[in-house]
VOPAGU-2260 file (C-alpha; in pm, 1 decimal, decimal comma):
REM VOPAGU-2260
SITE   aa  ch    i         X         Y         Z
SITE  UNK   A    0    1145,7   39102,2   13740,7
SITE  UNK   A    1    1523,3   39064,6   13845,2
SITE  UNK   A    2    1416,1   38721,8   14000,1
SITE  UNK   A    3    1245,5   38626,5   13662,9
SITE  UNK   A    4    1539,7   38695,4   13486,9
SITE  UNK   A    5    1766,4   38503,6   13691,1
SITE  UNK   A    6    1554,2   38154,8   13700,4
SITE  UNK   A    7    1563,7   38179,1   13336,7
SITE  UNK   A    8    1935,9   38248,6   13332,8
SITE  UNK   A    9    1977,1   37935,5   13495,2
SITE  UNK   A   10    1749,8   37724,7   13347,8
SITE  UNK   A   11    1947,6   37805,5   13053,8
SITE  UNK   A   12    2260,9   37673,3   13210,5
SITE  UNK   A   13    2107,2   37372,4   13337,2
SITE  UNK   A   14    1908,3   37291,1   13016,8
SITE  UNK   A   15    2246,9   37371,1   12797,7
SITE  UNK   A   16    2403,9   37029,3   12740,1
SITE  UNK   A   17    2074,6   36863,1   12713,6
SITE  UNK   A   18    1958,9   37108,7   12494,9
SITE  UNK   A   19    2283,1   37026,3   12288,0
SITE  UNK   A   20    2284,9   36691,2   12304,8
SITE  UNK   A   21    1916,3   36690,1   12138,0
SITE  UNK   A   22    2069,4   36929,0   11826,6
SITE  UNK   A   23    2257,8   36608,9   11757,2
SITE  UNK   A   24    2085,8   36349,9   11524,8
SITE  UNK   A   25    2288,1   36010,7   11455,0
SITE  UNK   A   26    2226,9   35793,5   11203,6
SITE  UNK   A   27    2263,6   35396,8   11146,9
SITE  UNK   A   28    2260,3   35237,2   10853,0
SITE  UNK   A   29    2360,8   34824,3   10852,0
SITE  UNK   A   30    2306,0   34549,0   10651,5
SITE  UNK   A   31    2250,4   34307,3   10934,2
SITE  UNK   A   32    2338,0   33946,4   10742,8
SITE  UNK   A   33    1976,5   33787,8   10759,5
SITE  UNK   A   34    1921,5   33891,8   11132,3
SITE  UNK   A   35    2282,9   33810,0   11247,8
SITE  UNK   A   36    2194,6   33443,3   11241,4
SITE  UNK   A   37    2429,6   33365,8   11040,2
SITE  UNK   A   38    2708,1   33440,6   11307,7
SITE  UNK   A   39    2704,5   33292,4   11636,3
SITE  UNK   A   40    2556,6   33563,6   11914,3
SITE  UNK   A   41    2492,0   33769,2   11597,0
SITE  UNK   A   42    2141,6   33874,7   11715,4
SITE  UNK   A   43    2320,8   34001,4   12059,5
SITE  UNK   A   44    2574,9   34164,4   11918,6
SITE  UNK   A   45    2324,0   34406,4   11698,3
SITE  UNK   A   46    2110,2   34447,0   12059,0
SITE  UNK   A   47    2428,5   34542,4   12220,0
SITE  UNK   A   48    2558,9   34751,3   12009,0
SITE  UNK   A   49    2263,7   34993,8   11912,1
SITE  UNK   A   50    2248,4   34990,4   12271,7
SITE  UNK   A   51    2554,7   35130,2   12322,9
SITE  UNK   A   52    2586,9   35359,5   12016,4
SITE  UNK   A   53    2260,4   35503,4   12092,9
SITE  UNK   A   54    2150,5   35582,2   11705,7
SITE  UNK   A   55    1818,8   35799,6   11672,8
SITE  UNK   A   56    1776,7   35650,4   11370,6
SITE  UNK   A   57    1873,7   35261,8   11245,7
SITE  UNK   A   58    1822,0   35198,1   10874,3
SITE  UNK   A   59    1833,6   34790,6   10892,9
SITE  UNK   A   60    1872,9   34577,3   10552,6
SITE  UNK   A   61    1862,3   34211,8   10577,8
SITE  UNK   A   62    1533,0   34184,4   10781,5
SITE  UNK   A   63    1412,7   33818,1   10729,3
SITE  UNK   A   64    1179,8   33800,8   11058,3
SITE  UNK   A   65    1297,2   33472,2   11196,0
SITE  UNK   A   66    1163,3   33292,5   11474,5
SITE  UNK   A   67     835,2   33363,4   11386,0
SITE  UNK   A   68     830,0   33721,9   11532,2
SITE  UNK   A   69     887,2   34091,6   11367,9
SITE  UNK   A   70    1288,0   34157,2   11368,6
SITE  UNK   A   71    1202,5   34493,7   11463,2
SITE  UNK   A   72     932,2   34471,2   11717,0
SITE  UNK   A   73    1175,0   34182,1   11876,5
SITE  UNK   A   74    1477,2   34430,2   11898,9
SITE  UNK   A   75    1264,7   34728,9   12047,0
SITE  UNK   A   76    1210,7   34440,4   12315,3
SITE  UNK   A   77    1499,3   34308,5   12332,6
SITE  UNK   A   78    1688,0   34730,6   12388,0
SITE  UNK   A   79    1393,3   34791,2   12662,8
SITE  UNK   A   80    1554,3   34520,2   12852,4
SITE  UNK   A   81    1847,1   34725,1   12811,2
SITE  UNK   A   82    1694,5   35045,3   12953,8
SITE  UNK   A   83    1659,8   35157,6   12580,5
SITE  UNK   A   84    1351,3   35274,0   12443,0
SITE  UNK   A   85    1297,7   35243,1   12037,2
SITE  UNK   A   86    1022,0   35260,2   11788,0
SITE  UNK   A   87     991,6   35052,6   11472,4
SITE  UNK   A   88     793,5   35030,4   11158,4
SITE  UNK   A   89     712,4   34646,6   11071,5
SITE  UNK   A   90     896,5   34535,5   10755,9
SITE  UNK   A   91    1035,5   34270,2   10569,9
SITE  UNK   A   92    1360,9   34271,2   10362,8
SITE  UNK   A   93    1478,3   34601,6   10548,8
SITE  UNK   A   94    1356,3   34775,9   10880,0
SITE  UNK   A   95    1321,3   35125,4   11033,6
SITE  UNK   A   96    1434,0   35181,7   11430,2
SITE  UNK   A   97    1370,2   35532,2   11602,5
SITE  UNK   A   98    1391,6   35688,1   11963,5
SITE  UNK   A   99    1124,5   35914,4   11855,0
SITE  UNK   A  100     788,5   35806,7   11848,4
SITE  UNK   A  101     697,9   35740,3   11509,5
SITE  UNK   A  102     411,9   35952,9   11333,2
SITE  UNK   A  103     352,9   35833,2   10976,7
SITE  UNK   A  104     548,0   35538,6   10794,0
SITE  UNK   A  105     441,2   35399,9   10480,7
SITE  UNK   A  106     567,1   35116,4   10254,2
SITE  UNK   A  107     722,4   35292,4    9921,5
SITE  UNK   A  108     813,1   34965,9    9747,2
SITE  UNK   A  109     742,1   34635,0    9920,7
SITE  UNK   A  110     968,9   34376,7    9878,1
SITE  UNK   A  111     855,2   34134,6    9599,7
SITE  UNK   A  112    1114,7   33852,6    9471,8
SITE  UNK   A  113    1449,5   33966,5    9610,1
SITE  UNK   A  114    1409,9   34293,7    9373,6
SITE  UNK   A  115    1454,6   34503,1    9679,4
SITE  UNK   A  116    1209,1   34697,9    9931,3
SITE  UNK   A  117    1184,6   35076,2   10032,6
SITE  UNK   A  118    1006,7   35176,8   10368,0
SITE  UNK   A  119     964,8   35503,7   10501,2
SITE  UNK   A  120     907,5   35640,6   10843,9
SITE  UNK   A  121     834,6   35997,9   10971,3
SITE  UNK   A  122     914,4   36140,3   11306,6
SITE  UNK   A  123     924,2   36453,4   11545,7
SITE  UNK   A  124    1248,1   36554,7   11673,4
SITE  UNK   A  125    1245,9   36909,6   11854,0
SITE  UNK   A  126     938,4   37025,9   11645,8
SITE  UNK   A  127    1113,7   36909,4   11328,3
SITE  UNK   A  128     931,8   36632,6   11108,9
SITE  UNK   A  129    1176,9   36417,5   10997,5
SITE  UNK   A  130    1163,6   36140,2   10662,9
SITE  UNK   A  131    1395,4   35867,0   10720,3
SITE  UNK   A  132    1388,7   35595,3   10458,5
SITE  UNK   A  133    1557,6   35259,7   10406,4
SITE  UNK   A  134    1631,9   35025,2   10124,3
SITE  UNK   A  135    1760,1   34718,4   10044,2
SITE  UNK   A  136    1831,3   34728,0    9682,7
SITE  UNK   A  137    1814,0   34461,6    9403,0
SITE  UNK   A  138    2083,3   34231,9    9509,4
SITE  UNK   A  139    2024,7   34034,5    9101,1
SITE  UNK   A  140    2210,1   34115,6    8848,3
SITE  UNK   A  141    2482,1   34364,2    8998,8
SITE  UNK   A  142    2672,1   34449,1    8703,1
SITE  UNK   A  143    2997,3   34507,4    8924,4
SITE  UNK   A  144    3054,3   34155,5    8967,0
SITE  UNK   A  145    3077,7   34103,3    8593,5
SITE  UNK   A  146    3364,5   34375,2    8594,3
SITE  UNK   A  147    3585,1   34100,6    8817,5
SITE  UNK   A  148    3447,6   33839,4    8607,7
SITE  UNK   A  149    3160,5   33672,5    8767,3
SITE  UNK   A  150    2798,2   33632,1    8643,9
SITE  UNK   A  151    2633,9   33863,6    8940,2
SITE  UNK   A  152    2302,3   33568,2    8924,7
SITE  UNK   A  153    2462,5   33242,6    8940,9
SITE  UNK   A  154    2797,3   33321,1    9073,3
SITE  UNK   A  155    2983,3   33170,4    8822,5
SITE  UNK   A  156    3307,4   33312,5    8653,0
SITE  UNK   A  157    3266,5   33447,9    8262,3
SITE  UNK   A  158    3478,8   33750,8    8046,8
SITE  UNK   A  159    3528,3   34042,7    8199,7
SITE  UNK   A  160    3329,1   34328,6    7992,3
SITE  UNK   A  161    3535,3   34555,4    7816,9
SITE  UNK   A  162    3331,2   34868,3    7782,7
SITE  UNK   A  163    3106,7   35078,5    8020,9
SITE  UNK   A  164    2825,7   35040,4    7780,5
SITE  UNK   A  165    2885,4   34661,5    7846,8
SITE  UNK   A  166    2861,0   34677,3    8234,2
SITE  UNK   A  167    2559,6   34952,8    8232,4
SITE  UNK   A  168    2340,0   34693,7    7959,7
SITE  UNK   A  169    2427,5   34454,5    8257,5
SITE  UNK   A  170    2345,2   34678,9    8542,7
SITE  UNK   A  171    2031,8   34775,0    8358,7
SITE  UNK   A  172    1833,3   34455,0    8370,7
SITE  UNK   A  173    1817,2   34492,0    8736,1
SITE  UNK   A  174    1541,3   34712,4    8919,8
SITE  UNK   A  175    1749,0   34940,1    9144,4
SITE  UNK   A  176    1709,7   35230,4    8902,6
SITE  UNK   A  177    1265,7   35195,1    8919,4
SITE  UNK   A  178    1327,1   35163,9    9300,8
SITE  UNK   A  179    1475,0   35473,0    9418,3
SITE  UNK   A  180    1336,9   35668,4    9123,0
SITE  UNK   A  181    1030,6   35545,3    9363,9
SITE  UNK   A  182    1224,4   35693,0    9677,7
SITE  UNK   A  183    1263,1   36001,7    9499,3
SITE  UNK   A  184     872,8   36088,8    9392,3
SITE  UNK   A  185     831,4   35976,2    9773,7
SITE  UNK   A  186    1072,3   36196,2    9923,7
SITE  UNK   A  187     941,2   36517,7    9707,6
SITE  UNK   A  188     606,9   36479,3    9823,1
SITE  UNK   A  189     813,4   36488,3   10198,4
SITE  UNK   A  190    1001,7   36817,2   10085,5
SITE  UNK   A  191     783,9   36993,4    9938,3
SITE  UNK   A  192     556,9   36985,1   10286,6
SITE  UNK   A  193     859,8   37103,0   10450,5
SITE  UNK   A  194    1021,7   36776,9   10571,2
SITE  UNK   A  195    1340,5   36699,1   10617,1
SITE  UNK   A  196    1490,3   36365,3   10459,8
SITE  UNK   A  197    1726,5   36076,4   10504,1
SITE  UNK   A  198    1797,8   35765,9   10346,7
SITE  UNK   A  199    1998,6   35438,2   10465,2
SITE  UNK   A  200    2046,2   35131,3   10281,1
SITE  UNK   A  201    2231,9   34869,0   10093,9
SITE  UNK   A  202    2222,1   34964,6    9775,8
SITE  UNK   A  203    2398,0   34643,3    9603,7
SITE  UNK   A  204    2558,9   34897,5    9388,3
SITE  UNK   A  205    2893,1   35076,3    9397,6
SITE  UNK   A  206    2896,0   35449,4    9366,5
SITE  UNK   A  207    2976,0   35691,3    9072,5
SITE  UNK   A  208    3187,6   35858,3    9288,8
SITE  UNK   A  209    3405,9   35591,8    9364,4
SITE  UNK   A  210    3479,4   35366,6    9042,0
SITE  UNK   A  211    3666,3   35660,5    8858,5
SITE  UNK   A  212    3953,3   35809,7    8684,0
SITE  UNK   A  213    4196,0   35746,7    9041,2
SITE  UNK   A  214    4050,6   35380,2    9088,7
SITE  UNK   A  215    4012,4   35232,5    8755,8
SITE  UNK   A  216    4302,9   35015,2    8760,1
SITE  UNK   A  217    4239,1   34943,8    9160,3
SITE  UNK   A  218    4017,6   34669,8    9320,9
SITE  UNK   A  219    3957,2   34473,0    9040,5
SITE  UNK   A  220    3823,1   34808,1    8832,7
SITE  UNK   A  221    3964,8   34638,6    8543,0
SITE  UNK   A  222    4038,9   34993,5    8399,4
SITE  UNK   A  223    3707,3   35075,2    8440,5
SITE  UNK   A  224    3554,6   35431,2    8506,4
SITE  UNK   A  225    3187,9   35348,4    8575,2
SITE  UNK   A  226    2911,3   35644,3    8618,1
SITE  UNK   A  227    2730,1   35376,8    8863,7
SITE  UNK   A  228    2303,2   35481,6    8839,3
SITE  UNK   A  229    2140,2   35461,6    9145,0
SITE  UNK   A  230    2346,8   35708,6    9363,6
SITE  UNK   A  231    2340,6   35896,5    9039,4
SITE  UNK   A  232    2025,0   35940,6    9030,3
SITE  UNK   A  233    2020,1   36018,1    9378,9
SITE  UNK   A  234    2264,4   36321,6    9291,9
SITE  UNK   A  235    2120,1   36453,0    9008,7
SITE  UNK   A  236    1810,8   36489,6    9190,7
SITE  UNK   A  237    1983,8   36692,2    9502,2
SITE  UNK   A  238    2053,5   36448,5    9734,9
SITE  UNK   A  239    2396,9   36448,7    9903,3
SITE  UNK   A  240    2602,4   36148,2   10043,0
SITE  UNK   A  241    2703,3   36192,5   10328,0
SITE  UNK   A  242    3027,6   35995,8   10411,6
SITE  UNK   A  243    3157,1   36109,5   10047,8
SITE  UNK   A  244    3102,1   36430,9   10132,9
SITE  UNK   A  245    3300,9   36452,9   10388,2
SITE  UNK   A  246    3559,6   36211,6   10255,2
SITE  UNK   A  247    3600,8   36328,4    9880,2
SITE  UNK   A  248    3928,1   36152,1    9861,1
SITE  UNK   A  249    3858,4   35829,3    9715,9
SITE  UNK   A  250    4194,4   35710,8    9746,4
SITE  UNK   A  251    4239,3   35782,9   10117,1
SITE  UNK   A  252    3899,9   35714,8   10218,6
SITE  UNK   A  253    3763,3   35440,0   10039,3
SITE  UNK   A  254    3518,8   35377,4   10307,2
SITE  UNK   A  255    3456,3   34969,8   10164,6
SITE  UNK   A  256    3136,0   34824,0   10304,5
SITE  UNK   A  257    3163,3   34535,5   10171,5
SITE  UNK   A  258    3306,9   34259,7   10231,9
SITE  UNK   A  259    3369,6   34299,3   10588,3
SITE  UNK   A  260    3620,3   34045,4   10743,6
SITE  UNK   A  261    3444,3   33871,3   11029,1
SITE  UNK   A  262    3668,3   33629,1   11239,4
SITE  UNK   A  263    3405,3   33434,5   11370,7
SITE  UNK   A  264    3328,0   33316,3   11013,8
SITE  UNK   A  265    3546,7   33148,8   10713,0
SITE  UNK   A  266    3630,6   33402,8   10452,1
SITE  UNK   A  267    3480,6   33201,3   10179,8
SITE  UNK   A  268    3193,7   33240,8   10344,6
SITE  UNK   A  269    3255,5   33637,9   10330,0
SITE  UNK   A  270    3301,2   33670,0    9965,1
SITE  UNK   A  271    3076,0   33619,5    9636,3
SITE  UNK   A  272    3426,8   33665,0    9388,1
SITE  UNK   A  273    3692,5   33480,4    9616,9
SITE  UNK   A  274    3931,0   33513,7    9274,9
SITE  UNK   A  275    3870,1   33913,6    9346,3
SITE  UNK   A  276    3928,6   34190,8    9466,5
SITE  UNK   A  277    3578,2   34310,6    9536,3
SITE  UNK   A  278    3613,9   34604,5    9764,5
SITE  UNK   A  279    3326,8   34832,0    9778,9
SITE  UNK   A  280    3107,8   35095,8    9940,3
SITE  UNK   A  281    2765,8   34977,5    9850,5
SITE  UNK   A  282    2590,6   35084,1   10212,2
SITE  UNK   A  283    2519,6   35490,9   10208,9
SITE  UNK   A  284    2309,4   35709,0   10445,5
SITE  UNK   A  285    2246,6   36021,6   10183,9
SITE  UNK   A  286    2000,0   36311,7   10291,8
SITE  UNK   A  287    1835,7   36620,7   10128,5
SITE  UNK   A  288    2027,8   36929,1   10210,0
SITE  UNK   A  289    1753,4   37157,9   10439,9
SITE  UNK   A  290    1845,1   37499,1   10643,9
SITE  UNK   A  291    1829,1   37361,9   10940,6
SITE  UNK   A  292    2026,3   37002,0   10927,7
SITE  UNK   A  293    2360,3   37043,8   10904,7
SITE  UNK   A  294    2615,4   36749,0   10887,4
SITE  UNK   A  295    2853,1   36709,9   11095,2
SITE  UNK   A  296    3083,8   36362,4   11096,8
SITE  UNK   A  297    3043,1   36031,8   10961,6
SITE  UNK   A  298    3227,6   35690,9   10992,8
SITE  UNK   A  299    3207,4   35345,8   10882,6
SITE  UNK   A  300    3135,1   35088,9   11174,4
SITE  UNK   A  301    3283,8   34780,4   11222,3
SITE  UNK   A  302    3621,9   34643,6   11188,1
SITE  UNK   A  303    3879,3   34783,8   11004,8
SITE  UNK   A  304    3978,7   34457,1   10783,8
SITE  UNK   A  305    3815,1   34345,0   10434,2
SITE  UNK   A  306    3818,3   33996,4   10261,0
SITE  UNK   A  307    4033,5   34031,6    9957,7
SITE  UNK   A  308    4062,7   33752,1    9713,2
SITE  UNK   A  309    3943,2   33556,3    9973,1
SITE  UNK   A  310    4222,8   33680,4   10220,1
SITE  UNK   A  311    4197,8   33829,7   10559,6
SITE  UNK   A  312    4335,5   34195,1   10466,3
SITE  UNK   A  313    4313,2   34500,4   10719,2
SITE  UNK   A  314    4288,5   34804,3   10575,8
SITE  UNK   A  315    4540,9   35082,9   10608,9
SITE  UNK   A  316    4288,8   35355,8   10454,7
SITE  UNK   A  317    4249,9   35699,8   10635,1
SITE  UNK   A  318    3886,8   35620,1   10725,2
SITE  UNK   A  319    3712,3   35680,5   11039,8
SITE  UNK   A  320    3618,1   35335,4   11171,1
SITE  UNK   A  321    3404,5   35286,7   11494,7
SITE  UNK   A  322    3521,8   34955,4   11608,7
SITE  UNK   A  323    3294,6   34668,7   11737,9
SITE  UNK   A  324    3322,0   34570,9   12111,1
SITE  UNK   A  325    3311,3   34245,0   12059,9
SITE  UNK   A  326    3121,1   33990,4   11808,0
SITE  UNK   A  327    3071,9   34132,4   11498,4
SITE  UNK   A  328    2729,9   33962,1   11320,5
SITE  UNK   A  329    2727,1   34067,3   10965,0
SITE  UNK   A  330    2976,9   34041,8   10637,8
SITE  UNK   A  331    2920,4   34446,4   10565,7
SITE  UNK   A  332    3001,6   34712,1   10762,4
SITE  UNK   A  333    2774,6   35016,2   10853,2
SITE  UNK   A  334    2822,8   35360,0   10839,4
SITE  UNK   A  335    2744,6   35599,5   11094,4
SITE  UNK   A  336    2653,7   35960,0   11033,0
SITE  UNK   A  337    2551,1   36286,1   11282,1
SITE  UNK   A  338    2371,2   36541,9   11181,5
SITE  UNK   A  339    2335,3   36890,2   11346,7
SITE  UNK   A  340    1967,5   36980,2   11393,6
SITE  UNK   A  341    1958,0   37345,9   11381,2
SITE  UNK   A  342    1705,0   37498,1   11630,2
């Protein structure tokens, strides 16, 4: 009996940091710039860098599969030749990765006209079924482009709106709000059978929690507190965002996703308002509080500097910021979030 005891004494020792380093669960979520081909060794960069970051879990947006392949099925490849293994649910628009083997995944909203696309993917991590979900949002009509004074379709400069009514009319024409009122009926169905949820994506829409009483005359706000819909929606129906909650100081953590500053590209490349100042946070990973997940940290990945009115400009914000290695293949930045998976 003694001897009993004492092998399973030490297998606990021995098992401990693996057994610890399983309760973590990291999250990716990165708008990927049409495949990184728009930035020379894009594609190798994104290979490299899951590889070295490890993710369980990459929410892409941007998925276009190029060279006649699946993006997805060509990056599990391409990470195997790394010594990485992945999963990944086919998609188009935006793409699911995972280092667990994938047991359900099911298209929520396929992409249809540039209107946006929602895929979901469910997985087994330590005996825990786990929802993650990604979306690439709308990217028409994005009413927060007509705050700086350009026309969000064509580009092209008009009056700024001078009322919140005025910008929500705007932002209503556009089908982000049917979309992830789509996630949400999906993602009940999940929790009510006891599943835990995530969500990643580009939303193509700032965040209620940022445009407000401290950053309405910031950015290009235009004096503007805006009760933005989609993450709205998201929060009145109990899901929490992650890097804001963490970081409810909107002034020292701004944590802008868009638009990243990218040497290896010209800004005006970078920008859709080069007259503006069009800082935002429109990339989120948000997840439905559950007993057992707990989170932990988040940060925004890539480099620290933004294009503002069409200017290189590095940002002296209080965010976390995991820094590329090298090439950087996309004009957002991502955010990365751990999660503690309670045994």
């Amino acid at each position: 009996m003694k001897k009993l005891l004492l092998l399973c004494g030490l297998c606990g020792i021995i098992g401990c940091s693996k057994v610890n380093a399983q309760t973590e669960l990291k999250v990716l979520q990165w708008n990927i710039w049409q495949e990184g081909t728009m930035v020379p060794g894009g594609y190798e960069a994104i290979v490299s860098e899951i590889a070295r970051l490890e993710p369980d879990f990459v929410t892409f947006s941007e998925v276009r599969n190029y060279h006649q392949t699946r993006f997805c099925n060509r990056i599990v490849t391409s990470l195997r030749e790394k010594g990485k293994t992945y999963y990944s649910f086919y998609s188009y628009d935006s793409g699911l990765l995972s280092k667990h083997p994938i047991t359900d995944s099911t298209a929520v909203l396929p992409e249809k006209n540039d209107h946006g696309s929602i895929y979901r993917m469910v997985a087994s991590v330590n005996g825990q079924q786990i929802a993650v979900c990604t979306v690439h949002l709308d990217y028409l009509n994005d009413a927060y482009y007509n705050v700086r004074g350009y026309d969000g379709s064509t580009w092209k400069e008009i009056p700024i709106p001078e009322t919140v009514q005025e910008v929500l009319a705007i932002n209503d024409a556009s089908q982000r709000d049917d979309a992830i009122r789509e996630f949400v009926k999906a993602a009940k169905k999940d929790i009510a059978e006891g599943r835990m949820v995530i969500l990643g994506g580009d939303f193509n829409e700032p965040s209620h929690l940022d445009w407000t009483r401290e950053t309405k005359d910031l950015y290009d706000h235009n004096g503007l507190i805006v009760p933005w819909t989609v993450p709205l929606i998201l929060d009145n129906n109990g899901f929490v965002d992650a890097y804001r909650t963490l970081y409810p100081n909107v002034l020292d953590y701004p944590g802008f996703t868009f638009p990243s500053d990218n040497e290896k590209v010209p800004t005006q490349k970078l920008a859709w308002a080069p007259k503006s100042d069009e800082r935002d946070r429109i990339d989120y990973i948000f997840y439905y509080p559950h007993p057992q997940l707990e989170l932990k940290n988040a940060a925004i990945f890539g480099p620290q500097g933004s294009i503002v009115k069409n200017q290189r400009k590095k940002e002296t914000s209080k965010d976390p910021f995991i820094e590329p290695l090298d090439t950087w293949p996309t004009d957002h930045k991502g955010v990365f979030v751990t999660f503690l998976l309670k045994r």
